[in-house]
DOLO-629495 format. One record per atom (N, C-alpha, C, CB): residue in one letter; z, y, x. Coordinates in pm, whole numbers, plus 50000, padded with zeros to 5 digits. Glycine has a CB too. Layout:
# residues N
aZYX/...
//
This chain:
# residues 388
x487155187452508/x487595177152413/x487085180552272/x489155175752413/x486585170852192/x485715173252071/x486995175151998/x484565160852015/x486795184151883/x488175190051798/x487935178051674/x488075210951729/x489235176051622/x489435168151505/x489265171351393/x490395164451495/x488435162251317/x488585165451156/x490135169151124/x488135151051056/x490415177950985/x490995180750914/x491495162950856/x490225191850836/x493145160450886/x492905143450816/x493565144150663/x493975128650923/x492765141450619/x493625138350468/x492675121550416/x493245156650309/x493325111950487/x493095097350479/x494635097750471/x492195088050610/x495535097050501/x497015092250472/x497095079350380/x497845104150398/x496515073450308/x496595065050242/x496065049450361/x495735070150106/x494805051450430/x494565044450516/x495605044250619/x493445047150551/x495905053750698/x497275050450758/x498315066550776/x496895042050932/x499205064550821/x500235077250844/x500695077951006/x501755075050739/x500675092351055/x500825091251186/x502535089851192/x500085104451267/x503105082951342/x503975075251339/x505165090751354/x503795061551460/x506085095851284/x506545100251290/x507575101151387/x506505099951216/x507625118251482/x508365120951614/x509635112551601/x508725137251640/x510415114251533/x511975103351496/x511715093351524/x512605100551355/x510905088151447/x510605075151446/x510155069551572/x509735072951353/x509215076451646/x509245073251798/x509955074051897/x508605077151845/x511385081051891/x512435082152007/x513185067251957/x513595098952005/x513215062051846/x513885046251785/x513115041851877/x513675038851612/x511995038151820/x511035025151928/x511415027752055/x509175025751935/x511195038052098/x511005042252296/x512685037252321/x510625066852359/x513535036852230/x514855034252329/x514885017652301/x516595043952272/x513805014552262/x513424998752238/x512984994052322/x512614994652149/x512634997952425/x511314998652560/x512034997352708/x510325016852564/x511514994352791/x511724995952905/x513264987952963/x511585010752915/x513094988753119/x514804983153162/x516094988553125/x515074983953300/x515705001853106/x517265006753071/x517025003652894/x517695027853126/x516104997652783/x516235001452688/x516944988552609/x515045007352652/x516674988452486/x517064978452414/x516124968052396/x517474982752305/x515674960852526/x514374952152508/x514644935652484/x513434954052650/x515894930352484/x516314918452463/x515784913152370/x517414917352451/x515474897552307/x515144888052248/x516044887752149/x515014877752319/x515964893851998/x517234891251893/x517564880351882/x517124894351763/x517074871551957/x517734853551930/x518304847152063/x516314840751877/x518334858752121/x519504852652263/x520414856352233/x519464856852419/x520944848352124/x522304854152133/x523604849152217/x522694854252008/x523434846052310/x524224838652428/x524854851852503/x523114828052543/x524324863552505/x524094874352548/x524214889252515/x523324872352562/x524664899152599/x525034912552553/x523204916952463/x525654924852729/x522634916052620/x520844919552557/x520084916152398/x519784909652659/x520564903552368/x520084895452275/x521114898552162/x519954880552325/x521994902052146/x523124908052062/x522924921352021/x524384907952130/x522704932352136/x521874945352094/x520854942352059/x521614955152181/x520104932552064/x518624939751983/x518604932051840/x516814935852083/x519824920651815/x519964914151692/x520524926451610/x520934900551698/x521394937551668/x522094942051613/x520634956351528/x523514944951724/x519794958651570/x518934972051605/x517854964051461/x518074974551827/x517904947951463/x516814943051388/x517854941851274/x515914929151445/x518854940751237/x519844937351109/x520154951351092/x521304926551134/x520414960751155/x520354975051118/x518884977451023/x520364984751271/x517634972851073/x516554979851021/x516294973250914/x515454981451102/x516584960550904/x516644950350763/x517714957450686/x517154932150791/x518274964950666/x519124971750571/x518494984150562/x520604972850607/x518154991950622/x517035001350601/x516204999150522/x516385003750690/x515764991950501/x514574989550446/x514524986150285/x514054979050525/x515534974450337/x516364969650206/x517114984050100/x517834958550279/x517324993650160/x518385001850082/x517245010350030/x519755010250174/x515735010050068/x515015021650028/x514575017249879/x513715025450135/x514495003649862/x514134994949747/x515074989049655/x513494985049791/x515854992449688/x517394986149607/x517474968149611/x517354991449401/x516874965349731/x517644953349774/x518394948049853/x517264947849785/x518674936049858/x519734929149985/x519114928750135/x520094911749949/x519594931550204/x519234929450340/x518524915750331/x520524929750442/x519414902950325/x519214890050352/x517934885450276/x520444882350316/x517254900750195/x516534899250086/x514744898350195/x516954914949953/x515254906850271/x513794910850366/x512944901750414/x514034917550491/x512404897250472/x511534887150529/x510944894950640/x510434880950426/x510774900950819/x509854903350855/x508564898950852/x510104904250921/x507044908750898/x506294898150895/x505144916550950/x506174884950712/x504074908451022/x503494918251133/x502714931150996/x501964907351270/x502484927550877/x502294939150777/x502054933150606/x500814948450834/x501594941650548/x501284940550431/x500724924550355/x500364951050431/x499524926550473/x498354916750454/x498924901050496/x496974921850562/x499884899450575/x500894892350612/x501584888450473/x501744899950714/x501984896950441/x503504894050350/x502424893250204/x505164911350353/x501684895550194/x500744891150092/x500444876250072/x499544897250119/x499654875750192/x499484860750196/x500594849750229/x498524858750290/x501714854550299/x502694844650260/x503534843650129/x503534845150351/x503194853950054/x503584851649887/x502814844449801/x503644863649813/x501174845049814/x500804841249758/x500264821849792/x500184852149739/x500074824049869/x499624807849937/x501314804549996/x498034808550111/x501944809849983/x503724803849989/x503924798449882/x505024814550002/x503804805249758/x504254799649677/x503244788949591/x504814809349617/x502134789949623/x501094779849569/x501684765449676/x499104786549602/x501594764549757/x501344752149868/x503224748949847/x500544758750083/x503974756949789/x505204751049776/x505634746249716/x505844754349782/x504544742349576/x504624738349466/x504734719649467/x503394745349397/x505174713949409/x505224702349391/x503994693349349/x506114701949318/x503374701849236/x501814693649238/x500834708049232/x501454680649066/x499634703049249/x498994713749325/x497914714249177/x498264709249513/x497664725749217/x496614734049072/x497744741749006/x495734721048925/x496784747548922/x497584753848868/x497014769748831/x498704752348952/x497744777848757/x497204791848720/x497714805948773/x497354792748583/x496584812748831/x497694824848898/x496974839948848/x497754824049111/x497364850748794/x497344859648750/x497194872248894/x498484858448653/x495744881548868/x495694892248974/x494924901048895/x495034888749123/x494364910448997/x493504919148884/x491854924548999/x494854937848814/x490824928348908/x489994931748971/x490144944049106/x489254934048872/x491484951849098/x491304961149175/x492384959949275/x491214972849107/x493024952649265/x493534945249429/x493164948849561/x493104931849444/x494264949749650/x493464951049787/x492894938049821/x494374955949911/x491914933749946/x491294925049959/x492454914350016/x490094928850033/x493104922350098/x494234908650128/x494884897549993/x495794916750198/x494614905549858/x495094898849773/x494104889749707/x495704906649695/x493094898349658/x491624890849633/x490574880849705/x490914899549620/x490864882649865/x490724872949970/x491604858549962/x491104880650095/x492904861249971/x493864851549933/x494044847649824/x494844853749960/x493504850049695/x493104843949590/x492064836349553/x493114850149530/x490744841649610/x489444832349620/x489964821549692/x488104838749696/x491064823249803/x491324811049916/x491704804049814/x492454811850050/x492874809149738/x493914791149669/x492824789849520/x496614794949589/x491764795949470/x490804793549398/x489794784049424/x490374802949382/x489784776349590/x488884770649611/x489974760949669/x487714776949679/x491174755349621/x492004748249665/x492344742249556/x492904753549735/x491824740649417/x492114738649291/x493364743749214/x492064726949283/x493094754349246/x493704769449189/x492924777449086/x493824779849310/x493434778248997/x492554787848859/x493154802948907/x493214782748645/x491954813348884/x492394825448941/x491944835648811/x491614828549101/x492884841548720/x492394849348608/x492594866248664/x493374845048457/x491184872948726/x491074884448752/x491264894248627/x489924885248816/x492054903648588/x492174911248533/x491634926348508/x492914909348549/x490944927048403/x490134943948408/x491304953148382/x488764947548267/x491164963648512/x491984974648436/x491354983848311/x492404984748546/x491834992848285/x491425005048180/x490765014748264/x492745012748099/x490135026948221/x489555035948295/x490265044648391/x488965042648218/x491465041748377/x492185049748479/x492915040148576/x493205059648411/x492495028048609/x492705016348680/x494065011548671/x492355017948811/x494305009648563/x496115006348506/x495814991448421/x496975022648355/x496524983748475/x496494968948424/x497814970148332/x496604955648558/x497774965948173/x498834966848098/x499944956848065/x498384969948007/x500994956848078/x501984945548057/x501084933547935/x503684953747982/x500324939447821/x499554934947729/x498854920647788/x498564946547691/x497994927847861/x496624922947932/x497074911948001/x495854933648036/x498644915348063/x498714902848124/x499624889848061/x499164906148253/x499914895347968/x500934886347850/x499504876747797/x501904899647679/x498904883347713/x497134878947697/x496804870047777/x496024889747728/x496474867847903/x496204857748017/x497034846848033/x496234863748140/x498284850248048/x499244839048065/x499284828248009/x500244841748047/x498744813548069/x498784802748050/x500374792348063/x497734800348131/x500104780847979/x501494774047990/x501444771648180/x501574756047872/x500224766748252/x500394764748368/x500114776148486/x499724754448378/x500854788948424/x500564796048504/x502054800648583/x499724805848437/x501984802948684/x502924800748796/x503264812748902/x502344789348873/x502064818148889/x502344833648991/x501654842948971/x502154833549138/x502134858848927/x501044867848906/x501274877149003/x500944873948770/x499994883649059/x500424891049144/x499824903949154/x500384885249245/x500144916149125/x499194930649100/x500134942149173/x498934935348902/x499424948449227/x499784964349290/x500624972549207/x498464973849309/x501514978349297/x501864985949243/x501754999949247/x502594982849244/x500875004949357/x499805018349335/x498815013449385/x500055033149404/x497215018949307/x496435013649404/x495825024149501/x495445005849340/x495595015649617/x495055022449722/x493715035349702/x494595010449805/x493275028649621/x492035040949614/x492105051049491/x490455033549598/x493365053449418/x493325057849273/x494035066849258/x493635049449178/x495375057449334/x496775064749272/x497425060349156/x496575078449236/x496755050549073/x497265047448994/x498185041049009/x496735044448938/x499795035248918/x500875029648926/x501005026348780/x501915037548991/x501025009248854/x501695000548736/x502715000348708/x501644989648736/x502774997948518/x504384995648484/x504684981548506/x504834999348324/x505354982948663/x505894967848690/x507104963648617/x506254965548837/x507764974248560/x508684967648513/x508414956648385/x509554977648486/x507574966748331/x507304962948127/x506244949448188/x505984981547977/x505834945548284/x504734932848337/x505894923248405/x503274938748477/x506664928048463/x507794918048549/x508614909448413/x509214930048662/x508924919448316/x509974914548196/x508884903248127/x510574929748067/x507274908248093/x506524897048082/x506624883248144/x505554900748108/x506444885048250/x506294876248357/x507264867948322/x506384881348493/x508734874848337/x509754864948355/x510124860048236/x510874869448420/x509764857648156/x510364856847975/x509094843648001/x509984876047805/x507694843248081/x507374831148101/x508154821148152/x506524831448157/x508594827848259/x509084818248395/x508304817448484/x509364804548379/x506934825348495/x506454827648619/x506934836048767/x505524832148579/x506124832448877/x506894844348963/x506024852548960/x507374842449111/x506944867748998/x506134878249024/x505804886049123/x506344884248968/x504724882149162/x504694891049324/x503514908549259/x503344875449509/x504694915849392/x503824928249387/x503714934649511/x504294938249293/x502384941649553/x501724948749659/x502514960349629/x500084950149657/x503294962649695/x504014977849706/x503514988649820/x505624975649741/x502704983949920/x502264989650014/x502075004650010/x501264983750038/x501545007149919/x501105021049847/x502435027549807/x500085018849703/x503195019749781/x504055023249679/x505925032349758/x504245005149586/x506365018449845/x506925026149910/x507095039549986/x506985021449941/x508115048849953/x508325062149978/x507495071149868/x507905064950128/x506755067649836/x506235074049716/x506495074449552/x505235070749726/x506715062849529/x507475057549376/x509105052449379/x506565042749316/x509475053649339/x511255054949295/x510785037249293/x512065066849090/x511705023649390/x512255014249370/x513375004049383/x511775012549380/x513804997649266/x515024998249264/x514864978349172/x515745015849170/x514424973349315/x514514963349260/x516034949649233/x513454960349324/x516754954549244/x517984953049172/x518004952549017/x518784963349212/x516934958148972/x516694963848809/x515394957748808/x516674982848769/x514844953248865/x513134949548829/x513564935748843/x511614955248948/x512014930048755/x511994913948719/x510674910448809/x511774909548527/x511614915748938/x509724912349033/x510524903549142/x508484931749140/x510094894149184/x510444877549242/x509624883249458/x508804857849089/x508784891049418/x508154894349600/x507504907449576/x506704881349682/x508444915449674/x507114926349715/x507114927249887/x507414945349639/x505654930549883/x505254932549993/x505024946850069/x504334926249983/x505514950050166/x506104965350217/x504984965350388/x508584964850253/x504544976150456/x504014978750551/x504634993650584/x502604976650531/x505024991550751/x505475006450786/x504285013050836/x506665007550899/x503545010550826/x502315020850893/x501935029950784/x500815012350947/x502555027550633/x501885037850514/x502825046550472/x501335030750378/x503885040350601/x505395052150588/x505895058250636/x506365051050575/x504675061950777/x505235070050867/x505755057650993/x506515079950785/x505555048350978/x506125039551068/x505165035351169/x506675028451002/x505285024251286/x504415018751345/x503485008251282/x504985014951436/x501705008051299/x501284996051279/x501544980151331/x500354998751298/x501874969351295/x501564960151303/x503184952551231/x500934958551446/x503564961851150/x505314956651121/x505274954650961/x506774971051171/x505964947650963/x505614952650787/x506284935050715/x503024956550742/x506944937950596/x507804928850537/x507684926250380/x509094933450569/x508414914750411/x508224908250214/x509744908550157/x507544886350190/x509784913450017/x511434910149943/x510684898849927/x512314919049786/x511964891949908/x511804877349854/x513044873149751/x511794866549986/x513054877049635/x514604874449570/x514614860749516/x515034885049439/x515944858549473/x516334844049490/x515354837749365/x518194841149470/x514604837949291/x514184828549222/x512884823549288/x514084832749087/x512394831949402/x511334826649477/x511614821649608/x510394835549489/x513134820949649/x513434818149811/x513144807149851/x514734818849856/x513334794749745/x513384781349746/x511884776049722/x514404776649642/x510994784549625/x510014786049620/x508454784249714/x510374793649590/x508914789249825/x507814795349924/x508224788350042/x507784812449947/x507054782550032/x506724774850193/x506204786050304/x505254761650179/x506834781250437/x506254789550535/x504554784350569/x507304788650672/x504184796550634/x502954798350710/x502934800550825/x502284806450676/x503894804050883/x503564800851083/x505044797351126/x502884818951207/x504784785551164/x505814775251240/x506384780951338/x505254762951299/x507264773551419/x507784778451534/x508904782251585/x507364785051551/x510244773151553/x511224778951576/x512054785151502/x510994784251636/x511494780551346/x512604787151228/x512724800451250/x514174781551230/x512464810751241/x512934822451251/x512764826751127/x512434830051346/x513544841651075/x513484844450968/x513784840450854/x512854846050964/x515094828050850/x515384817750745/x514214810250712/x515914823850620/x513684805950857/x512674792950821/x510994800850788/x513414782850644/x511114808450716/x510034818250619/x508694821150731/x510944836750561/x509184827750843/x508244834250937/x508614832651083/x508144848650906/x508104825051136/x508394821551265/x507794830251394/x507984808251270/x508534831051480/x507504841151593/x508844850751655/x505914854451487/x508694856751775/x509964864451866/x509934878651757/x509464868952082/x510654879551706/x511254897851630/x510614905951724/x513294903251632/x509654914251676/x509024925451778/x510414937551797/x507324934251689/x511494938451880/x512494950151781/x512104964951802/x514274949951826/x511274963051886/x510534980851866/x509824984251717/x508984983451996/x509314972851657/x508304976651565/x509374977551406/x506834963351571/x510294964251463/x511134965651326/x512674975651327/x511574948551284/x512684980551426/x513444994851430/x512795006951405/x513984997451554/x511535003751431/x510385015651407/x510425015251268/x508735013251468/x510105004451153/x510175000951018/x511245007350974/x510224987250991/x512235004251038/x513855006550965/x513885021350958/x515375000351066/x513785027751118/x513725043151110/x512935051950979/x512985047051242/x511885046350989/x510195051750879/x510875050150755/x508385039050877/x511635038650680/x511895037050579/x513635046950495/x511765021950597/x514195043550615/x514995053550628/x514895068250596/x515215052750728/x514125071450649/x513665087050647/x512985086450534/x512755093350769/x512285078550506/x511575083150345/x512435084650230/x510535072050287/x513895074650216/x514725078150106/x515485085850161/x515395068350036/x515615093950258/x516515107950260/x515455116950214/x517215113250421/x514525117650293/x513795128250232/x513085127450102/x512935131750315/x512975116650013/x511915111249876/x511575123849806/x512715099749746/x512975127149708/x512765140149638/x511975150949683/x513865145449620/x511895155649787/x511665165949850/x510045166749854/x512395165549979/x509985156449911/x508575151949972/x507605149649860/x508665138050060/x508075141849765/x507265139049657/x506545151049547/x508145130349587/x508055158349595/x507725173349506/x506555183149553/x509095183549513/x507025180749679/x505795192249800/x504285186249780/x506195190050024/x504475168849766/x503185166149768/x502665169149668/x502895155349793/x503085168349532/x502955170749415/x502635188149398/x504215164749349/x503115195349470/x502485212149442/x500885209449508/x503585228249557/x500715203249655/x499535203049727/x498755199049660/x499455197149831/x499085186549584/x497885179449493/x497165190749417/x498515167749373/x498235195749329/x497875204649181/x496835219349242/x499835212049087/x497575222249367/x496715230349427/x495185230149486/x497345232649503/x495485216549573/x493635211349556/x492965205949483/x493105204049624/x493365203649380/x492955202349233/x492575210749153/x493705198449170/x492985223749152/x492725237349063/x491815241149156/x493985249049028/x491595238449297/x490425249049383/x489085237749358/x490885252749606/x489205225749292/x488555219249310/x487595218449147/x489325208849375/x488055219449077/x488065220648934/x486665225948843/x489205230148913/x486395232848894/x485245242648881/x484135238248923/x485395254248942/x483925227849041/x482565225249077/x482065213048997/x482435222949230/x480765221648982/x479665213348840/x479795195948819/x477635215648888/x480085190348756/x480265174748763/x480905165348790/x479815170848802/x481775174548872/x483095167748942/x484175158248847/x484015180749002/x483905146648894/x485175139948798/x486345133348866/x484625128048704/x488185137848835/x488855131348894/x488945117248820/x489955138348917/x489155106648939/x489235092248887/x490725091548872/x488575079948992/x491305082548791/x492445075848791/x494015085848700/x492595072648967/x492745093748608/x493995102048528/x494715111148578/x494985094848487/x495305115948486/x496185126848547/x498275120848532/x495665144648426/x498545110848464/x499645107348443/x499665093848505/x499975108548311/x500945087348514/x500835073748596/x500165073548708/x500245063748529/x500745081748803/x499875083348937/x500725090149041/x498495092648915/x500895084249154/x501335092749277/x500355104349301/x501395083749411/x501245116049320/x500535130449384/x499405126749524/x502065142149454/x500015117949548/x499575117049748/x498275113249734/x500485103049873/x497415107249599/x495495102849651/x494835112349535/x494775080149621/x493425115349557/x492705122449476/x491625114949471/x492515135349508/x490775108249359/x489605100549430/x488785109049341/x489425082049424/x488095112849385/x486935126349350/x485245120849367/x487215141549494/x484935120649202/x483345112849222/x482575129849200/x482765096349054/x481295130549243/x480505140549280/x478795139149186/x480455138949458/x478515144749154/x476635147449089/x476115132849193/x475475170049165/x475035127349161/x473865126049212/x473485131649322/x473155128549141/x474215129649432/x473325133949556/x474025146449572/x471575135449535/x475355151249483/x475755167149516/x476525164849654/x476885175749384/x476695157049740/x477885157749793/x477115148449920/x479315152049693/x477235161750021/x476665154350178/x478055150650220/x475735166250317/x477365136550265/x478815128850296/x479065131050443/x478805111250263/x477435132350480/x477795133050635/x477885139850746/x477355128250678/x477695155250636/x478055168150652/x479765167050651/x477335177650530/x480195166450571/x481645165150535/x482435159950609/x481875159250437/x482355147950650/x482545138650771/x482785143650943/x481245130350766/x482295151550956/x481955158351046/x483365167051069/x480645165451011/x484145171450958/x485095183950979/x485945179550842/x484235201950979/x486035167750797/x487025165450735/x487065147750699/x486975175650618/x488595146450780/x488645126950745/x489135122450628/x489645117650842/x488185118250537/x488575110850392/x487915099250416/x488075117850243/x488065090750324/x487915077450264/x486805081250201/x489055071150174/x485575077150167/x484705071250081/x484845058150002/x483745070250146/x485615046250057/x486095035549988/x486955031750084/x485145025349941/x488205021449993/x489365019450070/x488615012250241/x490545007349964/x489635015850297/x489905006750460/x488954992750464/x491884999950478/x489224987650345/x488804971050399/x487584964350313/x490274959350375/x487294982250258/x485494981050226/x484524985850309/x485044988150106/x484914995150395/x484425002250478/x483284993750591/x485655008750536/x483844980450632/x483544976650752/x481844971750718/x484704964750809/x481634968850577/x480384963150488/x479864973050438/x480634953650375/x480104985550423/x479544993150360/x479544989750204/x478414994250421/x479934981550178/x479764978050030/x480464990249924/x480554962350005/x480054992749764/x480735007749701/x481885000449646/x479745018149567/x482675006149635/x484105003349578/x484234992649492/x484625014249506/x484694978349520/x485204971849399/x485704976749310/x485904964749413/x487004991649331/x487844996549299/x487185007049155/x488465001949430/x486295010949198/x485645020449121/x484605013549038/x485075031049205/x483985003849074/x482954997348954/x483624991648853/x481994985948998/x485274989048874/x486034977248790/x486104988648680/x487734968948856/x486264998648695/x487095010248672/x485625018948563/x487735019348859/x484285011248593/x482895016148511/x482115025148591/x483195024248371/x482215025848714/x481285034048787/x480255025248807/x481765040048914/x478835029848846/x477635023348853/x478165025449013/x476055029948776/x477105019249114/x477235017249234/x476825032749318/x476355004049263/x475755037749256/x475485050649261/x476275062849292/x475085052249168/x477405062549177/x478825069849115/x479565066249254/x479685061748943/x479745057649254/x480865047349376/x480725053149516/x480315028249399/x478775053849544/x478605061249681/x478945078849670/x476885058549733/x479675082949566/x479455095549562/x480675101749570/x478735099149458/x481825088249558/x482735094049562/x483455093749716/x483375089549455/x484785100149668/x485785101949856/x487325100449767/x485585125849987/x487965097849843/x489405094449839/x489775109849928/x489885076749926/x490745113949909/x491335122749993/x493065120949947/x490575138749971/x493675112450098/x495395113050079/x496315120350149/x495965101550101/x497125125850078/x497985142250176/x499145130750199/x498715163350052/x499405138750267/x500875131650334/x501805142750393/x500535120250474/x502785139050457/x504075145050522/x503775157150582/x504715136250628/x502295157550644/x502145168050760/x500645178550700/x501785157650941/x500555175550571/x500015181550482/x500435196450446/x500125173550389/x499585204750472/x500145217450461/x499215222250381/x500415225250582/x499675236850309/x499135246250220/x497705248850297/x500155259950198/x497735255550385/x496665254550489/x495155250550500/x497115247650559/x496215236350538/x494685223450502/x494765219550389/x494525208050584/x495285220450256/x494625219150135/x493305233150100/x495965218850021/x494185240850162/x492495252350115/x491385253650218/x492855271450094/x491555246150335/x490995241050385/x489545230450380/x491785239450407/x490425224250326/x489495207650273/x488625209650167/x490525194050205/x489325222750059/x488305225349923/x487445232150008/x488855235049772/x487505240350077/x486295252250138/x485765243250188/x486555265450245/x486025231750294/x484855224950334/x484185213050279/x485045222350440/x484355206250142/x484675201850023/x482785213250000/x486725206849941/x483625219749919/x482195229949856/x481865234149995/x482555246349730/x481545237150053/x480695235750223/x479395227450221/x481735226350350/x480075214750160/x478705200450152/x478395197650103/x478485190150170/x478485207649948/x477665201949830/x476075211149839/x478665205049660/x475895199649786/x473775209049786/x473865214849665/x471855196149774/x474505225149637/x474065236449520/x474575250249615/x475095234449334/x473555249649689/x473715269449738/x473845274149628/x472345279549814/x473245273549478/x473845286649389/x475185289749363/x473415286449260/x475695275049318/x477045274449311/x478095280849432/x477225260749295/x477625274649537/x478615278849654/x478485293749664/x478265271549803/x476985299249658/x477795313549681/x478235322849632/x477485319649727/x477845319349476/x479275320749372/x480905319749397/x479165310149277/x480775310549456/x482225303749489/x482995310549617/x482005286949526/x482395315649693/x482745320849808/x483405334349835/x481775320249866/x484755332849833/x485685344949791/x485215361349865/x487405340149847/
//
């Protein structure tokens, strides 16, 4: 059996945590909890209503909202696009102005070109050099007919983290709604939207230790009335999202989310020594620049640009799994939206790698990843300098 790269991608996805898989598995099978949460005529259909309103409070309690607040929906990219084309198509007359930013995941920037070619005005926003969009920038943009803004709240390839709050208090002093990509964000950043002036965020358990294909929207009350559904069928979900409750996937959610606010403190701290540690072994080699600052940033991504050609990618590749550009640039080969917005030439962009630690991140494989890190750079002088 061919041996595995070293993974530090965690940002692309997180493996489904052991806990978290004895939830699902008692979700499974004849003896398990496999009933339809909407038979409720029934013992079957009653346990698994009960396993899906358990995990909707899970979820809800990791973010400081209401249960009734949740929306399921199969992930991120889901609960994206039913915020954003929800609340456009729910509108009473159509056009209108909506607020995003150049460094968006594509589910957001995809679904914005969509309601942009629906007679929708779409004002893309430049971040700063450390890919941080400012409450400023977007006060600046805001039109009398503008209606929905919608920006990340870490981004996927940076680490950077917006001040949603000081942009939400913007927002709402318009009367716009505010949707935010939390994807990144959950288990990693402290939220407590009880206190925030943010109207939708959008949550995925696969970046939390959870199963792929699950994943949910807050929806608080100034946007409930707001947002038209996108897949018919039987009302489910207060009308919002129609389709049978997967309850393996959204007990799987509930478990993943769960476990991240017992453990938050802990975790955030550990990740935060690993970072600083492959950061100081990293420090020293000729040219090396970290992207996305050193403040306003989750510990968990490093996006590391390299010399001109210093950095064999496909040497590296070989014995260690990083990102070169997020997930849903990859499939085109195209260089980072993320990083040109941000002033990299396209050049810069192919040179860089993402590397994200996570839960199962050890001391280990951080000195690991630097040794094979300087392994693939083309300066033999340097490296055998470097070589303890």
């Amino acid at each position: 059996m061919t041996k595995l790269p070293l993974y530090f991608d965690y940002a692309a996805t997180t493996p489904v945590d052991e806990r978290v898989i004895q939830i699902m598995v008692e979700c499974l099978g004849v003896s398990g909890n496999f009933g339809n949460p909407a038979s409720s005529s029934h013992a079957y259909g009653q346990q698994a209503r009960h396993s899906v309103e358990q995990a909707r409070q899970q979820v809800a309690d990791l973010v400081g909202a209401q249960a009734s607040q949740i929306v399921w929906t199969s992930g991120a990219t889901e609960s994206n696009n039913l915020a954003l084309k929800g609340v456009a198509q729910g509108r009473a007359q159509r056009g209108g102005h909506i607020i995003t930013s150049q460094i968006e995941h594509k589910a957001i920037l995809d679904t914005a070109h969509q309601l942009q070619g629906a007679d929708n005005q779409v004002t893309y926003l430049a971040p700063d050099s450390d890919g941080l969009i400012s409450a400023a920038s977007v006060e600046a943009a805001l039109r009398e007919d503008t209606f929905l803004v919608s920006l990340m709240l870490v981004n996927n390839e940076l680490g950077s983290v917006n001040d949603i709050a000081a942009i939400g208090a913007v927002v709402r002093k318009h009367g716009a709604l505010f949707h935010v990509d939390a994807a990144q964000g959950a288990g990693k950043v402290s939220i407590d939207l009880a206190l925030l002036a943010v109207d939708m965020m959008s949550f995925s358990a696969h970046k939390v230790y959870g199963p792929k294909g699950i994943g949910a929207l807050y929806v608080g009350p100034r946007a409930d009335k707001r947002l038209q559904a996108q897949i018919h069928g039987g009302g489910h979900e207060s009308g919002l999202r129609s389709g049978t409750l997967a309850t393996h996937q959204i007990a799987g959610m509930g478990a993943a989310f769960s476990l991240a606010a017992h453990e938050f403190d802990d975790e955030v701290a550990r990740i935060g020594v690993l970072h600083e540690r492959l950061r100081q072994q990293l420090v020293d080699v000729p040219g090396i620049r970290f992207n996305g600052g050193k403040t306003c940033k989750v510990p968990h991504t490093l996006s590391l640009t390299f010399g001109n050609g210093d950095l064999d990618l496909a040497k590296l590749s070989g014995s260690l799994a990083f990102s070169s550009t997020s997930a849903c640039n990859s499939a085109n080969n195209a260089p980072s939206h993320v990083l040109l917005a941000i002033g990299h030439d396209a050049q810069a962009a192919r040179q860089t790698i993402r590397l994200s630690l996570g839960r199962f991140t050890t001391e280990q494989d951080v000195d690991r990843a630097a040794q094979l890190i300087k392994a693939s750079l083309n300066q033999p002088a340097f490296w055998a300098v470097a070589q303890p």
